[in-house]
C-alpha positions in Angstrom: -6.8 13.2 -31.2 -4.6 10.9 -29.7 -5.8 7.1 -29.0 -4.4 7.0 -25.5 -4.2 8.7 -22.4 -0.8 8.9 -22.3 -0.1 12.0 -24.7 -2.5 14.5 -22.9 -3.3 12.9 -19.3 -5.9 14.4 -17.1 -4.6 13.5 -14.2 -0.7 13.8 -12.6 -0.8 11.1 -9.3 2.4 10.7 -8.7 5.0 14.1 -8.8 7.8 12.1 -10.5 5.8 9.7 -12.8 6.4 12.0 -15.9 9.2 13.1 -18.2 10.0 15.5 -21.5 10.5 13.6 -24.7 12.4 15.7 -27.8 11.0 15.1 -30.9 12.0 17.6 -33.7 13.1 20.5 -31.5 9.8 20.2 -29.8 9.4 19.0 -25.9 6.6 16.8 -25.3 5.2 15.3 -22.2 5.2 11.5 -21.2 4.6 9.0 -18.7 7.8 7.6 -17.2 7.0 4.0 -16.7 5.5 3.8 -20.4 7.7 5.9 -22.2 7.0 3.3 -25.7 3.7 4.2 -25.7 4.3 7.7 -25.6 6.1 7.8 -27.9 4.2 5.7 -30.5 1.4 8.5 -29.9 3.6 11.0 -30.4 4.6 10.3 -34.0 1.7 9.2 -35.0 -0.3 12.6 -34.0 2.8 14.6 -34.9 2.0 16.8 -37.9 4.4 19.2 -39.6 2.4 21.4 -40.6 0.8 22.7 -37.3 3.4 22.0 -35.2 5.2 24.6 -37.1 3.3 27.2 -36.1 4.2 27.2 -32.6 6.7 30.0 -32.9 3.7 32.3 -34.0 2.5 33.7 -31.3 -1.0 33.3 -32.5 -0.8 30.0 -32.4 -1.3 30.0 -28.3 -4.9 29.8 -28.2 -4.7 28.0 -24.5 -3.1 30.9 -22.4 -4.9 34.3 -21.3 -3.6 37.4 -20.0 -2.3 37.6 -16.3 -4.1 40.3 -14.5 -3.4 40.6 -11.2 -4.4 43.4 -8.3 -1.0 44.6 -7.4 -2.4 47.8 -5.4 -1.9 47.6 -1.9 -5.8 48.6 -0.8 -5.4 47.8 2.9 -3.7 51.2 4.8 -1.5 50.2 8.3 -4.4 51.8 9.8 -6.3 48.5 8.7 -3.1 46.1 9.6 -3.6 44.1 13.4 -1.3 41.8 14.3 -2.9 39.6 16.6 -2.3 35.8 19.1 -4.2 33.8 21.3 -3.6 31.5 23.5 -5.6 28.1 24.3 -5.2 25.3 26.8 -5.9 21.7 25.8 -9.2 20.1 27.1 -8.8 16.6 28.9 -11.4 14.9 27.1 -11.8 15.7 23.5 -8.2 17.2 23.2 -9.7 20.3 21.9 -7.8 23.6 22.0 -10.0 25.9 24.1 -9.2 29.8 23.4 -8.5 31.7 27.0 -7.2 35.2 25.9 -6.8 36.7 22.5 -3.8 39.8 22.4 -4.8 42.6 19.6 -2.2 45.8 18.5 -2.9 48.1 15.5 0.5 48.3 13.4 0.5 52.0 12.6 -0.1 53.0 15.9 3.0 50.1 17.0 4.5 51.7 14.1 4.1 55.5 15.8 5.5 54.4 19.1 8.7 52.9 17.7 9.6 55.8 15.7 8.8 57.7 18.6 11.4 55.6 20.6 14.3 56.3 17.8 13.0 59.5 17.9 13.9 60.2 20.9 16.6 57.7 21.5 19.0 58.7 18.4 22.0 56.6 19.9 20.1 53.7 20.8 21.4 50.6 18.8 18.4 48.3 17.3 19.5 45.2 19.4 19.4 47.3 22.7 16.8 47.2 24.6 13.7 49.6 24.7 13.8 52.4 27.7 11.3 50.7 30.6 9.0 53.7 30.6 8.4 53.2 27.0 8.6 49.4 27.0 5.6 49.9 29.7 3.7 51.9 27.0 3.8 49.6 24.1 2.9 46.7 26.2 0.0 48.9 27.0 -1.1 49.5 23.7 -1.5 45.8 23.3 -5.5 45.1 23.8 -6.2 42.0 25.6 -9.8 39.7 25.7 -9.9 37.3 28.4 -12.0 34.4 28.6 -13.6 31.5 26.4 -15.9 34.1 24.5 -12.2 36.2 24.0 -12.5 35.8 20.1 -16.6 37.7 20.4 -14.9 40.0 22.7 -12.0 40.6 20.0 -14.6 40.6 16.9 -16.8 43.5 19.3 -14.4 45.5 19.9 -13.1 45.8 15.8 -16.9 46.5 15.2 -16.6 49.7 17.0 -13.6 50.7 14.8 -14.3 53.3 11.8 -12.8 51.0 9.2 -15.0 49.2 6.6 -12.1 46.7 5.9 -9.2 44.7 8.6 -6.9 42.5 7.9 -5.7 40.2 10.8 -2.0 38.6 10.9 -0.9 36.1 13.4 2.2 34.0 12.7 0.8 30.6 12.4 -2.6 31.0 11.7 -3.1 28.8 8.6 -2.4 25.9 10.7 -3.8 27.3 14.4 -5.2 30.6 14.9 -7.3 30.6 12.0 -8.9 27.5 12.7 -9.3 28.8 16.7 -11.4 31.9 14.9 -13.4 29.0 12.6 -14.5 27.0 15.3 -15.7 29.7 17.5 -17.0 32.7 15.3 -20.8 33.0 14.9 -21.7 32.6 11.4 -19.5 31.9 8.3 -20.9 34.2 5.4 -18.1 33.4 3.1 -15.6 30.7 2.4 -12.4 30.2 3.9 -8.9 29.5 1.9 -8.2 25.9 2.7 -5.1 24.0 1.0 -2.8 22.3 2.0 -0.7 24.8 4.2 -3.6 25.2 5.7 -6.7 28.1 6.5 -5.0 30.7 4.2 -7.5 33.4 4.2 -10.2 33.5 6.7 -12.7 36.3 5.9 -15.7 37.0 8.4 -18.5 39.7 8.0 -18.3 41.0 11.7 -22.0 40.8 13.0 -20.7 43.2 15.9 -20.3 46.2 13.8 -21.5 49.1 15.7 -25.3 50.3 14.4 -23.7 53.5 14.1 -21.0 52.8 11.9 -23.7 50.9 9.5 -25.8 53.6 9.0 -22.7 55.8 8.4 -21.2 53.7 5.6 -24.9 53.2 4.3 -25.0 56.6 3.8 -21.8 57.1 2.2 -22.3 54.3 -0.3 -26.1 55.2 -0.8 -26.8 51.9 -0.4 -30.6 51.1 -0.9 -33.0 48.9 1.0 -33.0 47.7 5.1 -29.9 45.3 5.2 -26.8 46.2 7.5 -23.7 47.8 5.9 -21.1 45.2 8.0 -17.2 45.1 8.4 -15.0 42.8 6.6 -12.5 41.1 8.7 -9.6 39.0 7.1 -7.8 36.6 9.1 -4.5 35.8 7.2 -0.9 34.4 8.4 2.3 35.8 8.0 4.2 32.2 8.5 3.6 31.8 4.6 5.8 35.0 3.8 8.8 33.7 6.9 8.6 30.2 7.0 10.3 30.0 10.7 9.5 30.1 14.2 8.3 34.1 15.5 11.8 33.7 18.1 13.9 32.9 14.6 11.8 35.8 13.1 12.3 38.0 15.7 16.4 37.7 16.5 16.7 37.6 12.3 14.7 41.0 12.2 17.2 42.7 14.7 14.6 43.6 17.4 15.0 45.0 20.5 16.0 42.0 22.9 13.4 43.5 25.2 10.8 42.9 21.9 11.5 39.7 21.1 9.8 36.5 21.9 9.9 35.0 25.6 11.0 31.4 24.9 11.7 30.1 28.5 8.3 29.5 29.1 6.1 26.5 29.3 2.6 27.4 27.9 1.2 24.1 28.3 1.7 24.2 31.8 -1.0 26.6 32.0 -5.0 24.2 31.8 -8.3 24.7 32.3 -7.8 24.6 36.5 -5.5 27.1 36.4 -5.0 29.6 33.6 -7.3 32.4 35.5 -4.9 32.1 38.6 -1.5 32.3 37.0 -2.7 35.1 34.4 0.0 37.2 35.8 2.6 34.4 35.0 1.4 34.3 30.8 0.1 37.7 30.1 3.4 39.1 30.0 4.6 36.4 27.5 0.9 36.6 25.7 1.7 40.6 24.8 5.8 40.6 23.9 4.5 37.8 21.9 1.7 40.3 19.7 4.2 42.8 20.0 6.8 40.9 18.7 5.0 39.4 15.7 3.9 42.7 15.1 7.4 44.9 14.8 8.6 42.0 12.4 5.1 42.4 10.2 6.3 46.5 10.7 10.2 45.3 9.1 8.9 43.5 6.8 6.2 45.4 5.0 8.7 48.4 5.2 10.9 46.7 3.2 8.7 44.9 0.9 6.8 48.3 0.1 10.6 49.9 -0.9 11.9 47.1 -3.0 8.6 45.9 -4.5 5.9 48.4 -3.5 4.0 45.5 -2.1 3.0 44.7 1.6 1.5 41.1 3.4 -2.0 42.9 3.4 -3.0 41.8 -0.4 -0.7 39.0 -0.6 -1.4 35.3 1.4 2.0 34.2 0.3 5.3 34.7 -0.1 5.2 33.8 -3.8 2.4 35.7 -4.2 3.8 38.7 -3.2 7.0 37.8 -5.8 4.6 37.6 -8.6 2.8 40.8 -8.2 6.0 42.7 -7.1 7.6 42.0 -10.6 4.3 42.3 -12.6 4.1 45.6 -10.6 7.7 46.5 -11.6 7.4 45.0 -14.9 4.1 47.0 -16.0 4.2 50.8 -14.1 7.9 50.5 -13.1 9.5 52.3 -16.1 13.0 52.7 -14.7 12.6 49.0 -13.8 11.4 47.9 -16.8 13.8 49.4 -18.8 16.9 47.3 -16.9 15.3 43.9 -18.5 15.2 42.7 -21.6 11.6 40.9 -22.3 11.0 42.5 -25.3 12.7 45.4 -27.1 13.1 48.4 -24.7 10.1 51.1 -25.2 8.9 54.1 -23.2 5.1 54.0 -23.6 3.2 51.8 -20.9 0.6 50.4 -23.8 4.0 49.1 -25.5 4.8 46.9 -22.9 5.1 42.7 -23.8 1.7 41.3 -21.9 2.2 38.6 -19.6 -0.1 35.0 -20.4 -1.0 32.7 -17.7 -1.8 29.3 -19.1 -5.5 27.9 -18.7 -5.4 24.3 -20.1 -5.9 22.3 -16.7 -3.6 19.8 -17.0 -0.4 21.9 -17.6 -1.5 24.4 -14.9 -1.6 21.2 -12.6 1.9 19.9 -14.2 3.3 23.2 -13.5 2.2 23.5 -10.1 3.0 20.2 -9.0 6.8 21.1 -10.6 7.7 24.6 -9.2 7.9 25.7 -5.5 5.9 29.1 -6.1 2.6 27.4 -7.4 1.9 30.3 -9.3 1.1 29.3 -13.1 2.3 31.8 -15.8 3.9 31.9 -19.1 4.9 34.2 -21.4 6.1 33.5 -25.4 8.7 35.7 -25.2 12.5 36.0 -23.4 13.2 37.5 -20.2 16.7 38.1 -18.9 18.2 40.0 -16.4 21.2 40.6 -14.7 19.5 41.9 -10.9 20.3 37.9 -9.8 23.9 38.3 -10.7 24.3 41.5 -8.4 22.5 39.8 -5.5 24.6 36.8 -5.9 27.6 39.2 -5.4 26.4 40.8 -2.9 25.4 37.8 -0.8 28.6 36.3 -1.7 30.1 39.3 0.0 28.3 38.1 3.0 29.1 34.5 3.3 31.3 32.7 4.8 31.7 30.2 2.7 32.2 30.1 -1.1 29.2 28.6 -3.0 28.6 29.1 -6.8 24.7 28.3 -5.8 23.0 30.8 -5.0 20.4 28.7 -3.5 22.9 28.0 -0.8 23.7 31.4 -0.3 20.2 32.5 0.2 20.0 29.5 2.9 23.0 30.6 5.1 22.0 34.3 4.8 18.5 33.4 6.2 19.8 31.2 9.0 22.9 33.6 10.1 22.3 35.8 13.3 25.0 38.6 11.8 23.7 42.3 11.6 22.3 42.2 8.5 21.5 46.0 7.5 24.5 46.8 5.6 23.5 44.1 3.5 20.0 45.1 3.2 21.1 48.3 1.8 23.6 46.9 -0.8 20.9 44.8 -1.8 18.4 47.4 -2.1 20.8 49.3 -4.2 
């Protein structure tokens, strides 16, 4: 065991306070502003004998195998896209909820294929037909008044679904924390980091009596306690980190879909917000509906390239990670295109993937790469899918960029019709 802490810290307070030191053809970790030290600890604990070993793969006694849920258990059925809107109270500064908007994605979903149904001709920028632009806005459920979030929560109870999953756009750092403050009881623990409420589940205590006793029958479950619903609050601002307008006009929705930004929602207080409800319900639903034929886009897309939607996954990283392990595990035609291991054709052949579970390189690691995802595997992975979206997007650009990084940032802030490229890239 080394003398000091500086071989094996337990703690990483500052993100740039450490370095990699070579020493025979292995990387080892060290403290920046004591690098001597390190060092010093280094040789003396270095031993040839066991460090050797470390190309045997059964020498990695400090990873475990990645297992991850990757099956999308959550139906469009079970998808709500949902807002609220608050005014500010004088005193404590306290965000009040006045109105919560509600719309159920498949039946959203319905309506807009209904729409192109109907409308063949009908470019996606153009604007939706009044007398069905009048329907969706209908579809949109709205809960009016400081108890909107009970009336919200009562009116899910009466739905036939054991499990919902609730997306508004910024509700890590609003929304969720609106539903905290004013829900009932907490019966289990929300995701807090630092982006926020992640993940805010609630056992609705509104479930209809008659949906209790139905699921308790179906499940057999023994005893006198209540069979409730599972609601999850979640946000889709960790999967498109920009503003639901951005969202929207990148998306390609109808301009009659898209957010309302000449509006000043502050305007509307305490005194005032019952009287001007005509002025902000408008905004309140194109808002919900807005957010929620992005969340439509999106999960479209995510389900064809990845076979992954938002409803399992908080984050966008997330839903990276599980899309490849997906892929890479019960994708053969997928798996086959990459070279982890020598190519096979059974499933129970496939190279497993290790996650690392010594605490300090898990918190190294996270601290070091954008995703925050800790894994590792021992052996190599190429591929060459990065160098066809790099050609593709350099197809697209502008501007002529060996960095892809760069192209990805341009692609995400350009307002061009982006569908053609879409389909190149899906190909």
């Amino acid at each position: 065991m080394p003398k000091h802490g500086n071989f094996q810290p337990k703690n990483v307070s500052e993100e740039l306070d450490w370095v990699f030191y070579l020493h025979k053809l292995h990387f080892c970790l060290i403290r920046r502003n004591n690098k001597t030290l390190g060092i010093t600890e280094i040789e003396d604990n270095y031993d040839e004998n066991v460090w050797i070993t470390c190309r045997d793969d059964n020498a990695v006694t400090q990873v475990s195998p990645l297992k991850l849920n990757v099956f999308p258990t959550i139906h469009d059925d079970c998808l709500y896209a949902w807002d609220c809107e608050t005014y500010s109270e004088k005193q404590t500064n306290k965000a009040i909820p006045y109105s919560c908007m509600l719309i159920n994605l498949e039946k959203l979903r319905k309506m807009l294929d209904r729409i192109k149904h109907n409308f063949p001709h009908l470019n996606p920028t153009d604007s939706v037909p009044e007398e069905f632009y009048n329907k969706l806005m209908n579809i949109v459920e709205i809960f009016v008044g400081k108890d909107c979030i009970n009336q919200m929560l009562q009116r899910l109870g009466k739905i036939d679904q054991k499990r919902l999953t609730l997306i508004s756009h910024n509700g890590s750092g609003f929304d969720n924390w609106i539903v905290l403050k004013n829900a009932k009881k907490l019966t289990q623990c929300p995701l807090v980091t630092a982006r926020g409420i992640l993940s805010l589940p609630l056992t609705n205590s509104f479930t209809d009596e008659y949906l209790q006793k139905k699921w308790k029958r179906q499940k057999q479950i023994m005893g006198n306690s209540n069979y409730l619903q599972n609601i999850n609050f979640i946000c889709s601002y960790q999967h498109e980190k920009s503003s639901l307008a951005a969202w929207g006009n990148s998306s390609n929705l109808p301009m009659n879909l898209r957010k309302i930004t000449d509006i000043n929602i502050a305007k509307y207080t305490k005194d005032n917000w019952e009287s001007l409800r005509r002025e902000w319900e408008p905004y309140a639903k194109r808002d919900t509906l807005c957010l929620g034929a992005c969340l439509i886009k999106y999960n479209n897309v995510m389900k064809e390239v990845v076979f992954q939607n938002i409803s399992n996954n908080l984050t966008a990283p997330s839903l990276s990670l599980k899309g490849w392990y997906y892929l890479y595990h019960y994708h053969k035609k997928w798996y086959e295109t990459t070279r982890m291991v020598t190519k096979h054709t059974e499933k129970e052949k496939v190279e497993k993937v290790y996650s690392h579970t010594h605490p300090f390189i898990r918190y190294f690691i996270r601290q070091s790469i954008k995703g925050r995802r800790v894994s590792a595997n021992r052996k190599l992975f190429e591929t060459n899918k990065m160098d066809g979206i790099y050609n593709v997007l350099s197809e697209y650009s502008e501007t002529s960029s060996d960095n892809i990084i760069d192209l990805f940032k341009e692609y995400s802030k350009s307002k061009k019709d982006k569908r053609k490229l879409i389909q190149n890239l899906k190909k």
